[in-house]
MDTraj code that builds the backbone (N, CA, C; nanometers):
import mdtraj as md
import numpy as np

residues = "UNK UNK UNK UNK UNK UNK UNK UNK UNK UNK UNK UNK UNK UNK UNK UNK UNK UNK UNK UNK UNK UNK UNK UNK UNK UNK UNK UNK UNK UNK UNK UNK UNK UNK UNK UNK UNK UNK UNK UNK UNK UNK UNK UNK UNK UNK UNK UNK UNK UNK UNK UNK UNK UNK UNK UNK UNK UNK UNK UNK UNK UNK UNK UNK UNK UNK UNK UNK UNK UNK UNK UNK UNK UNK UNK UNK UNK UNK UNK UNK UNK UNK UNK UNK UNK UNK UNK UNK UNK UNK UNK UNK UNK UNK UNK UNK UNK UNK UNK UNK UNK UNK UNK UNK UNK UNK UNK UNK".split()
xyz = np.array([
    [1.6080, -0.4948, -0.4874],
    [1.5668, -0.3624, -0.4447],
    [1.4967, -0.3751, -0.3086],
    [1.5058, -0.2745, -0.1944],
    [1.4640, -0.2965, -0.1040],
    [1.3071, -0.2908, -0.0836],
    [1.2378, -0.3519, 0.0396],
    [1.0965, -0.3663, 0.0194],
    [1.0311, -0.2853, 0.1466],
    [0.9021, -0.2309, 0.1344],
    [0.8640, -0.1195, 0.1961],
    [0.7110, -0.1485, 0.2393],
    [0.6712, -0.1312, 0.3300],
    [0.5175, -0.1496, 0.3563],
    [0.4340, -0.0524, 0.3807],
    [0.3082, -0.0381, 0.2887],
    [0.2198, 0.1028, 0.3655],
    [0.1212, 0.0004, 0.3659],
    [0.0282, 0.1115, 0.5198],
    [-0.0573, -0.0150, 0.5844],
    [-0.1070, 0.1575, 0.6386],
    [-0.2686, 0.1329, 0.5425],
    [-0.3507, 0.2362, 0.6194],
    [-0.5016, 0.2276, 0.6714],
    [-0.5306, 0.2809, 0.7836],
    [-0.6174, 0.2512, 0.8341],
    [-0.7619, 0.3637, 0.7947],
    [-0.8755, 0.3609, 0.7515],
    [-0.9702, 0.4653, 0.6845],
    [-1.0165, 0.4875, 0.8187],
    [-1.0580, 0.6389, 0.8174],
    [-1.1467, 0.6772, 0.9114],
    [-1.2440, 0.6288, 0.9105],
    [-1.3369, 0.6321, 1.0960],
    [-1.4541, 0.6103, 0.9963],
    [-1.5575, 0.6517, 0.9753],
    [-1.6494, 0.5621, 0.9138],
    [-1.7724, 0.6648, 0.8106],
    [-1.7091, 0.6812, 0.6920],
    [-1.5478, 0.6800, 0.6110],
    [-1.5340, 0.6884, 0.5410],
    [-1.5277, 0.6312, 0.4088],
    [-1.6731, 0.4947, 0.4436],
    [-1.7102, 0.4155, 0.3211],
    [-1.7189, 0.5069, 0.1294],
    [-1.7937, 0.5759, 0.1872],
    [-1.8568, 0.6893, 0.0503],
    [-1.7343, 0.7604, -0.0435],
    [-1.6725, 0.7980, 0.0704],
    [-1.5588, 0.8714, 0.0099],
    [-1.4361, 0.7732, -0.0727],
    [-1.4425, 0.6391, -0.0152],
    [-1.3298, 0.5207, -0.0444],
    [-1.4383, 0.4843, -0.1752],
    [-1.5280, 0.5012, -0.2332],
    [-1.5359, 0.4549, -0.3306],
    [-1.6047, 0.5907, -0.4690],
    [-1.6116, 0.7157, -0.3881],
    [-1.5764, 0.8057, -0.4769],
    [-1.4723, 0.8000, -0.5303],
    [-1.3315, 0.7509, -0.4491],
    [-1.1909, 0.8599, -0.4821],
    [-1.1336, 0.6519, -0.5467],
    [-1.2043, 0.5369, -0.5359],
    [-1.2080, 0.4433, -0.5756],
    [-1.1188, 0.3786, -0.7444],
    [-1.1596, 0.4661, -0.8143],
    [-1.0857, 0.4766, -0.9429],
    [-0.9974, 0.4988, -1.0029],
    [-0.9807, 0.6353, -0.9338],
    [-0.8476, 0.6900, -0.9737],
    [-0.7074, 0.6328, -0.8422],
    [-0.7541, 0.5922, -0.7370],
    [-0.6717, 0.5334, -0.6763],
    [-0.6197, 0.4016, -0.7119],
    [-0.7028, 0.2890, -0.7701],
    [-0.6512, 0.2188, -0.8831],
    [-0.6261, 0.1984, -1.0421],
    [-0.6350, 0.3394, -1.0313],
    [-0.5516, 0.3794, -1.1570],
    [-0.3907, 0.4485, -1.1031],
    [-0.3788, 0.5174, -1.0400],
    [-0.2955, 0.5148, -0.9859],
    [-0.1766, 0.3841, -0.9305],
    [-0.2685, 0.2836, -0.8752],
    [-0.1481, 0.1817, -0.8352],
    [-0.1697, 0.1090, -1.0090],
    [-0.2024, 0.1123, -1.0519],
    [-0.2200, -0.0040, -1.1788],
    [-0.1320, 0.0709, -1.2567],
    [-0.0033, 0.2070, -1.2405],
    [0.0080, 0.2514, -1.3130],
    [0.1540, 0.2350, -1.2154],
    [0.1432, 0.1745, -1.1294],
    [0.3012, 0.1180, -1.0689],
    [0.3610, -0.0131, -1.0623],
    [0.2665, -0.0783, -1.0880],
    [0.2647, -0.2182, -1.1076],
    [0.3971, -0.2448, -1.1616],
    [0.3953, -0.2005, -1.2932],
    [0.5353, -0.2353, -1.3598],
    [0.6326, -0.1650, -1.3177],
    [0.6476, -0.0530, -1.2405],
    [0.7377, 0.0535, -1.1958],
    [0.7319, 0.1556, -1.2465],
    [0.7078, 0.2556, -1.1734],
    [0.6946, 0.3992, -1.2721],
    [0.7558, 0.5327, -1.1380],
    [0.8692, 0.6100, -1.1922],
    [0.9512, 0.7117, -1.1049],
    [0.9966, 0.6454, -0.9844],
    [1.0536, 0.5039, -0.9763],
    [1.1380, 0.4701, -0.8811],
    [1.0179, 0.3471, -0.7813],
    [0.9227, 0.3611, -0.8127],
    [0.8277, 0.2736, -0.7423],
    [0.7591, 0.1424, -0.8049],
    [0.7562, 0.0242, -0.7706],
    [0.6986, -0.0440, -0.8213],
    [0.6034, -0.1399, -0.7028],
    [0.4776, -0.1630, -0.7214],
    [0.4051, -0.2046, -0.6439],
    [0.3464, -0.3604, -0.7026],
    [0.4223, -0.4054, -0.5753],
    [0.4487, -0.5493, -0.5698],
    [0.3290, -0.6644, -0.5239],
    [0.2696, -0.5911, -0.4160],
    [0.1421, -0.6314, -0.4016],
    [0.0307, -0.5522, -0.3361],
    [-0.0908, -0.5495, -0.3617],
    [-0.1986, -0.4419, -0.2795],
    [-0.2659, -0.5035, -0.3222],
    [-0.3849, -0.4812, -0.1820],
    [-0.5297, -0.4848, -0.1620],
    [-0.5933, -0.3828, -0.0696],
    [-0.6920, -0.3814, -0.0545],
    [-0.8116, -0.3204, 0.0792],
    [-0.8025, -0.4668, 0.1971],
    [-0.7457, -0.3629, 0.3132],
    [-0.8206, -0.4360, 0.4297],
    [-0.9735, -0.4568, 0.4406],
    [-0.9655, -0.5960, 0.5026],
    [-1.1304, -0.5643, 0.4896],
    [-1.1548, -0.6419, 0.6689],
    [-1.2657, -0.6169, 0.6972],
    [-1.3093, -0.5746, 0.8605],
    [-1.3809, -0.7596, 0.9063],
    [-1.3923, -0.8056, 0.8267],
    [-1.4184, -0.9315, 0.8415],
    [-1.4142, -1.0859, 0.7001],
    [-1.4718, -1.1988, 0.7445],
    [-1.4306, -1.2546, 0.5815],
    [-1.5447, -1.2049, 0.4860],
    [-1.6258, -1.1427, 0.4761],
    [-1.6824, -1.0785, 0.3978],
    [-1.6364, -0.9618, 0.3069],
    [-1.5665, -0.9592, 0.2365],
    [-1.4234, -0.8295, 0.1341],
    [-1.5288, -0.7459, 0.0765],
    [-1.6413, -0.7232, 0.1282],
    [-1.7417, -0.5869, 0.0522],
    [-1.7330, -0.4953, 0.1472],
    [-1.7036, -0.4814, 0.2873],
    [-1.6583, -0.4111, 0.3486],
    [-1.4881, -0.3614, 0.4128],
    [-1.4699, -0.2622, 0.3031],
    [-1.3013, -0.2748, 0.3706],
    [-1.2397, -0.1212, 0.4958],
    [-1.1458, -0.1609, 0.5690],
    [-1.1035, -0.0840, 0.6498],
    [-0.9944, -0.0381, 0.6406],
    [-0.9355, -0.0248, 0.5388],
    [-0.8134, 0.0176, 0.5060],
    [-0.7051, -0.0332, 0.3267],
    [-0.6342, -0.0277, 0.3360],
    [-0.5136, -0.0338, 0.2456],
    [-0.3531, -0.0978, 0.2794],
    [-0.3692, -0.2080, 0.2355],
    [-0.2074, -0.2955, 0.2510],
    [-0.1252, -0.2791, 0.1138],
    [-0.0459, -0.2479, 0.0955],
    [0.0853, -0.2952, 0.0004],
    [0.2206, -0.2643, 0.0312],
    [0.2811, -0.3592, -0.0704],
    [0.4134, -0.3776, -0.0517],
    [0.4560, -0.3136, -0.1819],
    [0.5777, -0.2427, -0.1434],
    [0.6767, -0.1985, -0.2972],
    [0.7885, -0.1868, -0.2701],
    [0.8667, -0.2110, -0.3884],
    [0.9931, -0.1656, -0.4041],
    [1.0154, -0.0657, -0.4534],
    [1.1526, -0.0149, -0.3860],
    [1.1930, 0.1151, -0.3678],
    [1.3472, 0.1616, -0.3385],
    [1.4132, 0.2902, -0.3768],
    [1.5234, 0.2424, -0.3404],
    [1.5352, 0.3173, -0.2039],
    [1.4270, 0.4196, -0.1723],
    [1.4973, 0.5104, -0.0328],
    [1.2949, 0.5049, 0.0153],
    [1.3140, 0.5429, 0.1545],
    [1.1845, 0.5390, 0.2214],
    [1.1010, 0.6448, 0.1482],
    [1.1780, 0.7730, 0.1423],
    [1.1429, 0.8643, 0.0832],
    [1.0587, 0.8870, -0.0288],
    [1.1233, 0.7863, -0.1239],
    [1.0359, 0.7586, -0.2369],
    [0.9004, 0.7418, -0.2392],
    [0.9073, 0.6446, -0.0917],
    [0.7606, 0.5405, -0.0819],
    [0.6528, 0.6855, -0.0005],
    [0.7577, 0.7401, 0.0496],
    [0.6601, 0.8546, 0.1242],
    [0.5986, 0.9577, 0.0165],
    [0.6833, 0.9501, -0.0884],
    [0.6193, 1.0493, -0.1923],
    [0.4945, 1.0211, -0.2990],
    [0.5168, 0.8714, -0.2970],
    [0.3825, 0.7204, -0.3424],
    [0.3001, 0.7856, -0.2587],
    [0.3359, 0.7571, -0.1225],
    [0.1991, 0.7578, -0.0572],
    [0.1073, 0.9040, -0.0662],
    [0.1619, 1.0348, -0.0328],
    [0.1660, 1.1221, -0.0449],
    [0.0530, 1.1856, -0.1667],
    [0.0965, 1.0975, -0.2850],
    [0.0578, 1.1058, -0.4315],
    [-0.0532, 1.0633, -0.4235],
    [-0.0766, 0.9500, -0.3954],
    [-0.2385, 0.8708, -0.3894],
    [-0.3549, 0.9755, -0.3731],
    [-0.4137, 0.8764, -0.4266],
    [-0.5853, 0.9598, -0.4607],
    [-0.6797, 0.9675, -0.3346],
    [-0.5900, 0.8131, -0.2674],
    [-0.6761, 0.8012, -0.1398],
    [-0.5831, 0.9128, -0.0415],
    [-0.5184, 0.9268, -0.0464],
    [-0.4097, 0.9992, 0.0894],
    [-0.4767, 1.1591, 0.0387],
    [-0.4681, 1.2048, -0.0419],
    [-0.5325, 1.3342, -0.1285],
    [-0.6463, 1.4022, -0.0764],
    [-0.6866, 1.2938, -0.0844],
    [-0.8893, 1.2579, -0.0169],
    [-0.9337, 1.2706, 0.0974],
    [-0.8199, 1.2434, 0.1814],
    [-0.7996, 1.2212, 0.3331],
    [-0.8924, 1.1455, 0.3455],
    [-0.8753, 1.0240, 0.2811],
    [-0.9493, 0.9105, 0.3453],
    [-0.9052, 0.8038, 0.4798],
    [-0.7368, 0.8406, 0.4717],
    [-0.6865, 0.7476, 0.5814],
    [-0.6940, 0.7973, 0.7216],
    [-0.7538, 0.7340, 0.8112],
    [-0.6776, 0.8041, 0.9898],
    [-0.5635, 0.7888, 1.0134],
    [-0.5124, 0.6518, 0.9537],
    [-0.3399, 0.6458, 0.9756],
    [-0.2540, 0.5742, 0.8978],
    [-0.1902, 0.6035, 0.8724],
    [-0.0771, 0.5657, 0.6904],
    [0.0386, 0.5358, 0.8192],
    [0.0791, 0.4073, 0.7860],
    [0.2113, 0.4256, 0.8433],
    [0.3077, 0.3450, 0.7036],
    [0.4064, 0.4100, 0.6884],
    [0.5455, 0.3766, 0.6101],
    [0.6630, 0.3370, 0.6353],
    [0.7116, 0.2196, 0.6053],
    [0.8295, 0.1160, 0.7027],
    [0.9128, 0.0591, 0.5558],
    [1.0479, 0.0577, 0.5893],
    [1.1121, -0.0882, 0.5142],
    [1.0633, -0.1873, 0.5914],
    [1.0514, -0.3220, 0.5207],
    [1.0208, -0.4145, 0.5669],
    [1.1309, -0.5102, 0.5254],
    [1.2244, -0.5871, 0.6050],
    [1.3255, -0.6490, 0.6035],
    [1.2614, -0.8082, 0.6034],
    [1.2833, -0.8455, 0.4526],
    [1.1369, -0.9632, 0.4991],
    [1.2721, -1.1020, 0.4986],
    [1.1980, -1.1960, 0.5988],
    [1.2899, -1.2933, 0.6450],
    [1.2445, -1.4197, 0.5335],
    [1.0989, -1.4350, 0.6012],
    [1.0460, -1.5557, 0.5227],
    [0.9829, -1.5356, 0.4069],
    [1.0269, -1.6170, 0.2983],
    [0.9664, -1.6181, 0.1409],
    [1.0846, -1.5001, 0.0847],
    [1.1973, -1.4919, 0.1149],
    [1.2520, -1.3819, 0.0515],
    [1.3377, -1.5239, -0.0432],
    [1.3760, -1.4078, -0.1636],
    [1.4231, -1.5179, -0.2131],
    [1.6138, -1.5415, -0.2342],
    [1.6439, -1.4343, -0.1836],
    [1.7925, -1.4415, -0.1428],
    [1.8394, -1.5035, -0.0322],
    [1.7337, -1.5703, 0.0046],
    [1.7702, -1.6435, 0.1569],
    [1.7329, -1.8223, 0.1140],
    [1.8357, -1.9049, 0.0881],
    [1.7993, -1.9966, 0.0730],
    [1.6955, -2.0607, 0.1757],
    [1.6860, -2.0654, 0.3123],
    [1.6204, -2.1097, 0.3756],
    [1.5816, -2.0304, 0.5466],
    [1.4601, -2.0272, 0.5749],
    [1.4457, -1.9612, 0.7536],
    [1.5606, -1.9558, 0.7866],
    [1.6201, -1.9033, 0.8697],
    [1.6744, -1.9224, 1.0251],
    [1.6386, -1.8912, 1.1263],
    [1.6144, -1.9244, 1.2252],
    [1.5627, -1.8713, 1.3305],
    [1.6352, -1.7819, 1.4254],
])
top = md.Topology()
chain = top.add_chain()
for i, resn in enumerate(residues, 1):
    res = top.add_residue(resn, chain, resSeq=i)
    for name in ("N", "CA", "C"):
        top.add_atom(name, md.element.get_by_symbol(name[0]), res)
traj = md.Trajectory(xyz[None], top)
């Protein structure tokens, strides 16, 4: 299934609000994990602004999907996107080269 990246960046000042809307936004992905209406989320975390992870600046994951669309309607859905916690959501296939596993090996 093809693979998709959302990568969002929080406004800011918008610490308070990222951990009001905190819960139900991982209830939300914990409820795609296995796949649920065409989405399954493959990997996520919080950006975070340095190596210290108690301060984060955003939202990374990867999912599978079969049309962009889908992933736009994921994102869309979220508790955090809802909230308007993000300044900028961007949504991409991601055509991944390395670590894929239909590719026996790199090429350059």
């Amino acid at each position: 299934m093809p693979l998709y990246l959302r990568i969002c960046f929080d406004k800011a000042g918008s610490g308070d609000l990222r951990k009001e809307v905190l819960k139900t936004h991982r209830e939300y992905i914990g409820a795609h994990i296995p796949g649920k209406n065409g989405i399954k989320v493959v990997q996520a975390g919080p950006m975070c602004v340095s190596d210290d992870t108690s301060v984060n600046c955003g939202s990374f994951l990867v999912l599978e999907a079969e049309a962009l669309e889908d992933v736009q309607r994921f994102h869309n859905e979220d508790p955090f996107t809802r909230a308007q916690l993000f300044e900028r959501a961007d949504v991409v296939r991601w055509d991944r080269h390395v670590g894929n596993p239909d590719q026996a090996e790199y090429k350059p």
